[in-house]
PDB file of N, CA, C and O in Angstrom:
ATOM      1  N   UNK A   1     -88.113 106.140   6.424  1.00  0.00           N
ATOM      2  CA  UNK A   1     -89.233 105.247   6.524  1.00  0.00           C
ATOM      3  C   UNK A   1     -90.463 105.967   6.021  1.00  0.00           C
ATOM      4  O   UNK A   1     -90.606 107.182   6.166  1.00  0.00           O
ATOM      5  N   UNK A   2     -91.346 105.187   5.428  1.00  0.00           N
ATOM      6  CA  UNK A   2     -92.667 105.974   5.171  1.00  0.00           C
ATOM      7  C   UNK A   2     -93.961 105.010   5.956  1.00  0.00           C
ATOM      8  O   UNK A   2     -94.195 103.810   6.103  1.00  0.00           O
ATOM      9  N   UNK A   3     -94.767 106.617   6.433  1.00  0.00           N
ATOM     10  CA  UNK A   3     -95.470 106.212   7.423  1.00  0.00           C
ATOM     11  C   UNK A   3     -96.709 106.238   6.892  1.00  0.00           C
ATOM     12  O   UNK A   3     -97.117 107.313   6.454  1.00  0.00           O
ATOM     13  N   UNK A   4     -97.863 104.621   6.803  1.00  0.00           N
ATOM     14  CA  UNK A   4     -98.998 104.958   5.970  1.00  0.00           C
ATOM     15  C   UNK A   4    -100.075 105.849   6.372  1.00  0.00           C
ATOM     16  O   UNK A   4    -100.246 105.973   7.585  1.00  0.00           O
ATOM     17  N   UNK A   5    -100.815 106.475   5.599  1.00  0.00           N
ATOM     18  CA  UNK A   5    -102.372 106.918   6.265  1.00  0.00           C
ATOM     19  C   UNK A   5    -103.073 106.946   7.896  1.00  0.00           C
ATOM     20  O   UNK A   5    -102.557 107.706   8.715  1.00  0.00           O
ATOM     21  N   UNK A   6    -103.535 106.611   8.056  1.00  0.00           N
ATOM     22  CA  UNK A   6    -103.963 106.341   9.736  1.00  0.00           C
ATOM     23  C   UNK A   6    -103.279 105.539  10.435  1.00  0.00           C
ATOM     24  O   UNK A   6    -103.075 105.855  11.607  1.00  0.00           O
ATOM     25  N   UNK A   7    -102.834 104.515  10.015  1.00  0.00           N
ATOM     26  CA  UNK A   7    -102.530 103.734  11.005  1.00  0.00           C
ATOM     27  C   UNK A   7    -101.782 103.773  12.290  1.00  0.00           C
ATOM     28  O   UNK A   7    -101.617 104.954  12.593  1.00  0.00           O
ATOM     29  N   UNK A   8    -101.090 102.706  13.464  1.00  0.00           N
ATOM     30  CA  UNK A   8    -100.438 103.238  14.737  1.00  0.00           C
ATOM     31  C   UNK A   8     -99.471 103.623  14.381  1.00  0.00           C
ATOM     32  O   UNK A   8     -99.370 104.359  15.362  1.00  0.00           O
ATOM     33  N   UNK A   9     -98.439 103.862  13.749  1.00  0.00           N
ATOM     34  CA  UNK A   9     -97.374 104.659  13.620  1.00  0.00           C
ATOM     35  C   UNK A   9     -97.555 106.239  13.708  1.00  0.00           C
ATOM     36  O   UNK A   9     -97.114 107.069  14.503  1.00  0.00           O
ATOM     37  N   UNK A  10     -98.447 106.343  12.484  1.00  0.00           N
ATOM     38  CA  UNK A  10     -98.802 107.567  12.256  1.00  0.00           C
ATOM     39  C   UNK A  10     -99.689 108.018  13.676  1.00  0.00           C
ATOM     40  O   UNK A  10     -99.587 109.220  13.919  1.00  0.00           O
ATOM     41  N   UNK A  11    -100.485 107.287  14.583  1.00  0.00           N
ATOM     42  CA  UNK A  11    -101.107 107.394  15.423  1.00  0.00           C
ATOM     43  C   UNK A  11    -100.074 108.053  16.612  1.00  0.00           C
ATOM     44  O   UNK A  11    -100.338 108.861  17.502  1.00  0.00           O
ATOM     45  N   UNK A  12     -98.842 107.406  16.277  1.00  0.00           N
ATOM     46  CA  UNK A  12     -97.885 107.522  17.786  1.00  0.00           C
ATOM     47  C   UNK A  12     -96.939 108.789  17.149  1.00  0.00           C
ATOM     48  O   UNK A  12     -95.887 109.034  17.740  1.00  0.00           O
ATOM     49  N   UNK A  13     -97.234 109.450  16.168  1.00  0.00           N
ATOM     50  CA  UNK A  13     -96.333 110.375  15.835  1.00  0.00           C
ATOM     51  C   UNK A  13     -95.321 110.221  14.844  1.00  0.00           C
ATOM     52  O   UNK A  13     -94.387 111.018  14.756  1.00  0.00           O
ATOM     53  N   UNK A  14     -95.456 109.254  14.109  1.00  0.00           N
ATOM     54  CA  UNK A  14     -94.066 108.739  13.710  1.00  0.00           C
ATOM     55  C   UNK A  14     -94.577 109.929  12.207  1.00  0.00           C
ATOM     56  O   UNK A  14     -95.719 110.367  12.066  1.00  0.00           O
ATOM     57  N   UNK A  15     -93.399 110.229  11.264  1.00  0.00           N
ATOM     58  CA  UNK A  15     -93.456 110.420  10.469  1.00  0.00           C
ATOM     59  C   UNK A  15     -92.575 110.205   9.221  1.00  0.00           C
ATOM     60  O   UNK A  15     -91.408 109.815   9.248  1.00  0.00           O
ATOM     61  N   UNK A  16     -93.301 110.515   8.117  1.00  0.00           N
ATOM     62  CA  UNK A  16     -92.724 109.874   6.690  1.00  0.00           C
ATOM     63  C   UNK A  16     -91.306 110.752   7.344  1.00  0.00           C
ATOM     64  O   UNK A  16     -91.268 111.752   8.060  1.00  0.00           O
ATOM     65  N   UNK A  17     -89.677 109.510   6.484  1.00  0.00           N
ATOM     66  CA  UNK A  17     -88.595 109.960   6.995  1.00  0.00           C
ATOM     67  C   UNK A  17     -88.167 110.063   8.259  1.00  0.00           C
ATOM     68  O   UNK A  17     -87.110 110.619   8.562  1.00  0.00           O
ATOM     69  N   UNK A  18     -88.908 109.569   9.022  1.00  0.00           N
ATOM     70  CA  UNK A  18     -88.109 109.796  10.644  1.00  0.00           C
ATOM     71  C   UNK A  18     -87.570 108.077  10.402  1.00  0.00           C
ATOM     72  O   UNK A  18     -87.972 107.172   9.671  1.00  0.00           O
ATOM     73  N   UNK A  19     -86.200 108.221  11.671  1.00  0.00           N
ATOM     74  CA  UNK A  19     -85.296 107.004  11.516  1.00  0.00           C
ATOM     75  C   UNK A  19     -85.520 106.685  12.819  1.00  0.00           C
ATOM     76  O   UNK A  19     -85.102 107.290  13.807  1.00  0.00           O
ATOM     77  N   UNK A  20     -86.482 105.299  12.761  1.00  0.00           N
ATOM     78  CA  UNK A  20     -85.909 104.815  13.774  1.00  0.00           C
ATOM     79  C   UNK A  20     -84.301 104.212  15.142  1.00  0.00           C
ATOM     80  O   UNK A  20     -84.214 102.989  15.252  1.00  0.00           O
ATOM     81  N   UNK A  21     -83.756 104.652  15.586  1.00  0.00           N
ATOM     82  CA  UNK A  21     -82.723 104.479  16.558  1.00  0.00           C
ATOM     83  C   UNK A  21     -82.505 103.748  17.623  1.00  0.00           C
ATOM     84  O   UNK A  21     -81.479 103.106  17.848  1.00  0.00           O
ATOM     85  N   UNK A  22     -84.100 103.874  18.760  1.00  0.00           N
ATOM     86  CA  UNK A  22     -83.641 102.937  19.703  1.00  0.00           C
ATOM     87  C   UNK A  22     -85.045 102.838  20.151  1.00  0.00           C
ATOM     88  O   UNK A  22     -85.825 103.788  20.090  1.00  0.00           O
ATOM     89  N   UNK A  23     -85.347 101.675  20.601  1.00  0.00           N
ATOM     90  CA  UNK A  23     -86.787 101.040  20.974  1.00  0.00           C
ATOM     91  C   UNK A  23     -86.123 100.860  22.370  1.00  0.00           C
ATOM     92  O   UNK A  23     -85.296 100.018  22.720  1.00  0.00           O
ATOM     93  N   UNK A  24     -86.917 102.245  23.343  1.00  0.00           N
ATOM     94  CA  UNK A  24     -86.705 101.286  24.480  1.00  0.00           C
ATOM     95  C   UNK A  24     -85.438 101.696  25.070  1.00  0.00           C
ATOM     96  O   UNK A  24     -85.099 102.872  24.934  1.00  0.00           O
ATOM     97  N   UNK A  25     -84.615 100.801  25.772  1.00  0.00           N
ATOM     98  CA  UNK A  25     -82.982 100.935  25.636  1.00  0.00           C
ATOM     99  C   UNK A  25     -82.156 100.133  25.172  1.00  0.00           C
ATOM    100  O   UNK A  25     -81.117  99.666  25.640  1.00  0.00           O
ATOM    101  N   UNK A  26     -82.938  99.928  23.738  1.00  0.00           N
ATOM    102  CA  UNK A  26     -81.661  99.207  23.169  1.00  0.00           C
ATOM    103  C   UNK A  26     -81.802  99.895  21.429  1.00  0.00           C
ATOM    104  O   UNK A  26     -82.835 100.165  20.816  1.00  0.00           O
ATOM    105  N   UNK A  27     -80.770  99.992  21.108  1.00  0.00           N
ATOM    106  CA  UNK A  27     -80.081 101.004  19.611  1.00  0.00           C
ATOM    107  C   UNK A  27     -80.652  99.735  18.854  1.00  0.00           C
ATOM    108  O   UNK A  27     -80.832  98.582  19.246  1.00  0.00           O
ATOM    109  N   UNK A  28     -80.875 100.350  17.630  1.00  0.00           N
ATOM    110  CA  UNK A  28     -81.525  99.821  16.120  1.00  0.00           C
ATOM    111  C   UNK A  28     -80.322 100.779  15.113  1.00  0.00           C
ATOM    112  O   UNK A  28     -80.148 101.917  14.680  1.00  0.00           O
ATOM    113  N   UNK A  29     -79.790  99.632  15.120  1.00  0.00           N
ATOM    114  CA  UNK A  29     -78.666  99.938  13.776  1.00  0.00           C
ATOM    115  C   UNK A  29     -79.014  99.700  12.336  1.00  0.00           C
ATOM    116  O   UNK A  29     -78.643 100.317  11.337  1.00  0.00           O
ATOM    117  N   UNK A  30     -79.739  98.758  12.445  1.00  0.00           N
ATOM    118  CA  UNK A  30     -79.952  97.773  10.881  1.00  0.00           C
ATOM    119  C   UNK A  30     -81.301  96.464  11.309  1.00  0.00           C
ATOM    120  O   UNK A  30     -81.312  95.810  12.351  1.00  0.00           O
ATOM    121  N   UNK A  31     -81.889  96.409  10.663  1.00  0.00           N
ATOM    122  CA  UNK A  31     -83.256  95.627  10.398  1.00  0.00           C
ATOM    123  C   UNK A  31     -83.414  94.413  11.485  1.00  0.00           C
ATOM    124  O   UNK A  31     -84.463  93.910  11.887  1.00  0.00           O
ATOM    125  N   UNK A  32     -81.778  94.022  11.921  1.00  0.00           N
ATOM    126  CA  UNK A  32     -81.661  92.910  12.960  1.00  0.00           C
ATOM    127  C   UNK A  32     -81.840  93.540  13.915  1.00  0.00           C
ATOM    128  O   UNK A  32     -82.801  93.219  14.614  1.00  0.00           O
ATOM    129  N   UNK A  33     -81.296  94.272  14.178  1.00  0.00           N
ATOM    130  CA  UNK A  33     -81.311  95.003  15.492  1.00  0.00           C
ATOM    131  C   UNK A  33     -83.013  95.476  15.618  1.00  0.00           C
ATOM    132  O   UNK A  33     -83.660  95.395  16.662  1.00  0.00           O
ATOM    133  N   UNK A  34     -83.372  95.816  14.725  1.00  0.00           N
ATOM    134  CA  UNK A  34     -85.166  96.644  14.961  1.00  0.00           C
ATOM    135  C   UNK A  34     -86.025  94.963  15.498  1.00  0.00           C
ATOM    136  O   UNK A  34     -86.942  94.886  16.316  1.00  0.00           O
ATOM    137  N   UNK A  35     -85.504  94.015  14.890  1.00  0.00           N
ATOM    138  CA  UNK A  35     -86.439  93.005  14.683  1.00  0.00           C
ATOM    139  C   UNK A  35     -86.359  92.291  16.072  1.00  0.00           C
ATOM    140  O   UNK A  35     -87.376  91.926  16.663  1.00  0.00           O
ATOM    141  N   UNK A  36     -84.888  92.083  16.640  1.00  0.00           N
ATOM    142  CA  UNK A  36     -84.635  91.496  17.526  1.00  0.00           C
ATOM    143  C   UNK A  36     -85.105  92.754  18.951  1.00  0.00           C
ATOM    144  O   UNK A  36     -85.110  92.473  20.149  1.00  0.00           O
ATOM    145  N   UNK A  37     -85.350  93.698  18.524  1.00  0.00           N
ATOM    146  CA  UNK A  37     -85.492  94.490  20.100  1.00  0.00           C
ATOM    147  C   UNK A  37     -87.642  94.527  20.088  1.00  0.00           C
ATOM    148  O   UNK A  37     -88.299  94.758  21.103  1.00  0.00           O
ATOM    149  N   UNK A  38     -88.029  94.344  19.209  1.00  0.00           N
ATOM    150  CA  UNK A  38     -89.470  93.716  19.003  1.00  0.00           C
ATOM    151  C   UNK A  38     -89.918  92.329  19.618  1.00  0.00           C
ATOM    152  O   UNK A  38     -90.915  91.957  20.236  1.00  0.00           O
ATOM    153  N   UNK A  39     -88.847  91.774  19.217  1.00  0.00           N
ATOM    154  CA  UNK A  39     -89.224  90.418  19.205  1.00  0.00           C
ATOM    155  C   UNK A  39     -89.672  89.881  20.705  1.00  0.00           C
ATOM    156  O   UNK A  39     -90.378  88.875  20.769  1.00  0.00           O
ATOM    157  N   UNK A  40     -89.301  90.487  21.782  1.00  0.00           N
ATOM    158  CA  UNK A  40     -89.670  90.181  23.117  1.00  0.00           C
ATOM    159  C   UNK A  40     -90.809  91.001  23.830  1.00  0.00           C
ATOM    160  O   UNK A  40     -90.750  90.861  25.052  1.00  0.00           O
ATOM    161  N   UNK A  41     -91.647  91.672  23.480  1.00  0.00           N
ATOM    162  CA  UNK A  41     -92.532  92.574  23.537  1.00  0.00           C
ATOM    163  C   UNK A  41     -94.029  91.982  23.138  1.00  0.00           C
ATOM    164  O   UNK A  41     -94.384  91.507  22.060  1.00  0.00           O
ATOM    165  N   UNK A  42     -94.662  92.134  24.150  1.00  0.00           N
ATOM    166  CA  UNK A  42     -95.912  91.523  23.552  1.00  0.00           C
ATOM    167  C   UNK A  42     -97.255  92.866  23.094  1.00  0.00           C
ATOM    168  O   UNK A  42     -97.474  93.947  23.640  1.00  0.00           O
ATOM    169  N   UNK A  43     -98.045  92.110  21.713  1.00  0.00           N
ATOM    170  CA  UNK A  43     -99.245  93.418  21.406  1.00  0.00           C
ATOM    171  C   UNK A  43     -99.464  94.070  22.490  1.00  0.00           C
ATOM    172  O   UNK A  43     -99.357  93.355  23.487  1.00  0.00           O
ATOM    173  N   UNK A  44     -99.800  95.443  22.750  1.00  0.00           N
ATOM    174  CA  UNK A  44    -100.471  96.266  23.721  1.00  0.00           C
ATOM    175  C   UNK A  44     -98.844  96.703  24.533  1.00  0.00           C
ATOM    176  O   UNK A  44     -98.814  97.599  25.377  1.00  0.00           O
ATOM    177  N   UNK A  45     -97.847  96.096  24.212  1.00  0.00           N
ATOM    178  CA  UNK A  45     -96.846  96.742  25.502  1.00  0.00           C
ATOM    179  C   UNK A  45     -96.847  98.582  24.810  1.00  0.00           C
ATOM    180  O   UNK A  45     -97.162  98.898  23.663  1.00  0.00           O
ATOM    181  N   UNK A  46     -96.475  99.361  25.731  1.00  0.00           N
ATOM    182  CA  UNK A  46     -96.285 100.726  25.474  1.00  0.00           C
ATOM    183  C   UNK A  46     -94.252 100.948  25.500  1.00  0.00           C
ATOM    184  O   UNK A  46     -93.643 100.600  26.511  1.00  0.00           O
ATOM    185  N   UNK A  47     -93.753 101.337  24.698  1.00  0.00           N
ATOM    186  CA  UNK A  47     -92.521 101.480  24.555  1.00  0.00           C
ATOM    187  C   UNK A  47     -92.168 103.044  24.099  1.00  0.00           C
ATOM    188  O   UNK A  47     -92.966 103.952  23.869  1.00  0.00           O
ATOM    189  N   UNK A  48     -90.852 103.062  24.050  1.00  0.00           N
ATOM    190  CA  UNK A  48     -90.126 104.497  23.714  1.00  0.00           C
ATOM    191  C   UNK A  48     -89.661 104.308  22.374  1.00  0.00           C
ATOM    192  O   UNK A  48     -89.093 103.223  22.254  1.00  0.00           O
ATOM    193  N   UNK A  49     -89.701 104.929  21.416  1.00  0.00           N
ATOM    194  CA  UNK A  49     -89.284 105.125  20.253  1.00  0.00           C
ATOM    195  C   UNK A  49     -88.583 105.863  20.147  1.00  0.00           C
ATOM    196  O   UNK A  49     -89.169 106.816  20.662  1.00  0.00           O
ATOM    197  N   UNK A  50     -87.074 106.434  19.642  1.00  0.00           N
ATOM    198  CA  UNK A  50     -86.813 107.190  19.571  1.00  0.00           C
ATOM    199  C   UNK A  50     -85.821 107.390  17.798  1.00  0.00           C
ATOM    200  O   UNK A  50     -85.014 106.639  17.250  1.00  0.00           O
ATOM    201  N   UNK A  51     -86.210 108.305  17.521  1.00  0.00           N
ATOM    202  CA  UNK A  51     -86.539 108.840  16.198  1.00  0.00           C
ATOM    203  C   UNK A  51     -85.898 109.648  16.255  1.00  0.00           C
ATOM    204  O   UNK A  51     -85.842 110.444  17.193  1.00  0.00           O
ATOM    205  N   UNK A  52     -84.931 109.663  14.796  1.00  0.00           N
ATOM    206  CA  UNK A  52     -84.369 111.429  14.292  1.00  0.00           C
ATOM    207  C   UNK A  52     -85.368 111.687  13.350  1.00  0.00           C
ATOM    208  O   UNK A  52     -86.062 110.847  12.778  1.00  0.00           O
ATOM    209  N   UNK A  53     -85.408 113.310  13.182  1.00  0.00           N
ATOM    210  CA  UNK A  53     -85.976 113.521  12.525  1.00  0.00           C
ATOM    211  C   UNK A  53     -85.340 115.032  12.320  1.00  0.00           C
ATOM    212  O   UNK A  53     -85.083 115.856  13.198  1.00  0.00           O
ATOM    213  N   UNK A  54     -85.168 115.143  10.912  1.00  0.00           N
ATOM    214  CA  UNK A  54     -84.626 116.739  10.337  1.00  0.00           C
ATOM    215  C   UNK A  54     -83.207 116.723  11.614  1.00  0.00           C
ATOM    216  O   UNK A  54     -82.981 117.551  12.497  1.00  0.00           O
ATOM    217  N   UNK A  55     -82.585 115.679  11.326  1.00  0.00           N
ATOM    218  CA  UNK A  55     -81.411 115.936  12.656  1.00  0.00           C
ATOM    219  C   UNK A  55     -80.953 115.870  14.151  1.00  0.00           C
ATOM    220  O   UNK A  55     -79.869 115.776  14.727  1.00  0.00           O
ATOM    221  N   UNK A  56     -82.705 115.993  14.641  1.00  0.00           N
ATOM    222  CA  UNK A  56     -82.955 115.959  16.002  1.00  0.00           C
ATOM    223  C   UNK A  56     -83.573 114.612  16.758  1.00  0.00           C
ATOM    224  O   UNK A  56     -84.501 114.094  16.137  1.00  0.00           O
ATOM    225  N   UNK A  57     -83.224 114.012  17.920  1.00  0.00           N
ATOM    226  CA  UNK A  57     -83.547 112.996  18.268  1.00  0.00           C
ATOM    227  C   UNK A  57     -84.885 113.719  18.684  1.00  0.00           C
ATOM    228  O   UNK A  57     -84.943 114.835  19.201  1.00  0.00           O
ATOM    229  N   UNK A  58     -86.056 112.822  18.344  1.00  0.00           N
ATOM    230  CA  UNK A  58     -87.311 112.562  19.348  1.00  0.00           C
ATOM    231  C   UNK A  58     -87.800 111.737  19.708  1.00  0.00           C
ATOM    232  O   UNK A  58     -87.771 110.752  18.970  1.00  0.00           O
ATOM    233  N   UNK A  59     -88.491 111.620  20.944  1.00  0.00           N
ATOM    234  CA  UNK A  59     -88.756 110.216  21.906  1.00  0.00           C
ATOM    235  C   UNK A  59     -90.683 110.330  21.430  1.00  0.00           C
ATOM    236  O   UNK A  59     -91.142 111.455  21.233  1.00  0.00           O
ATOM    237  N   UNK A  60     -91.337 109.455  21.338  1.00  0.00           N
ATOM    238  CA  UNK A  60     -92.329 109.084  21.220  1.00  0.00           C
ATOM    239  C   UNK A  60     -92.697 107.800  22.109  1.00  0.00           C
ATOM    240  O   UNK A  60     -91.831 107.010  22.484  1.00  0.00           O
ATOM    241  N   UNK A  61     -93.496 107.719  22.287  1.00  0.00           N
ATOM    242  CA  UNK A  61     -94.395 106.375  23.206  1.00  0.00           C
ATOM    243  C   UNK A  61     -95.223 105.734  22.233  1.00  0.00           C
ATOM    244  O   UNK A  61     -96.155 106.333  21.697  1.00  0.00           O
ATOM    245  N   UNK A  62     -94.955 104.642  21.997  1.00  0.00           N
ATOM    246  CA  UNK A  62     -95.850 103.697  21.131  1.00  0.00           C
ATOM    247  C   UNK A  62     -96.249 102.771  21.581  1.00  0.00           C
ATOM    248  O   UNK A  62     -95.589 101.960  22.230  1.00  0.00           O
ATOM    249  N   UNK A  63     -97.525 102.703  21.299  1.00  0.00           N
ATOM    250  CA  UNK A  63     -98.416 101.379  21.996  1.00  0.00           C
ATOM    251  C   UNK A  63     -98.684 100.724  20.593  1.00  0.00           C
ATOM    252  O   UNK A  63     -99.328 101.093  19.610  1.00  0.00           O
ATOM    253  N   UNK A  64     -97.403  98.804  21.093  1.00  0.00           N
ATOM    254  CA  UNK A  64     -97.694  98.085  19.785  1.00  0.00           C
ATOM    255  C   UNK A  64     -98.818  97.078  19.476  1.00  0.00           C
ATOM    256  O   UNK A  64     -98.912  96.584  18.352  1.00  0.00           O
TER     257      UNK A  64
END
């Protein structure tokens, strides 16, 4: 994934190439899965992200 300039991604840690995996407790396999574990979440909720990156899982907190 590439992460733009300032914005909340980049705000919550995310970085260019990290893979999103699991929002929360539920796995993101493929674009349905990312879209559908969003889809019940309202602006401002704070969630878990969790991201590989260079191999290693990392958990981040994102406020969407």
């Amino acid at each position: 994934m590439s992460v733009s300039g300032n914005g909340p991604a980049r705000a919550a840690g995310l970085l260019d190439g990290d893979v999103i995996v699991r929002i929360d407790s539920r796995q993101v396999m493929e674009i349905g899965s990312y879209m559908e574990a969003l889809s019940g979440l309202r602006p401002g909720s704070r969630v878990i992200v969790v991201v590989v990156r260079e191999g290693e899982e990392v958990s981040l907190e994102v406020a969407l």
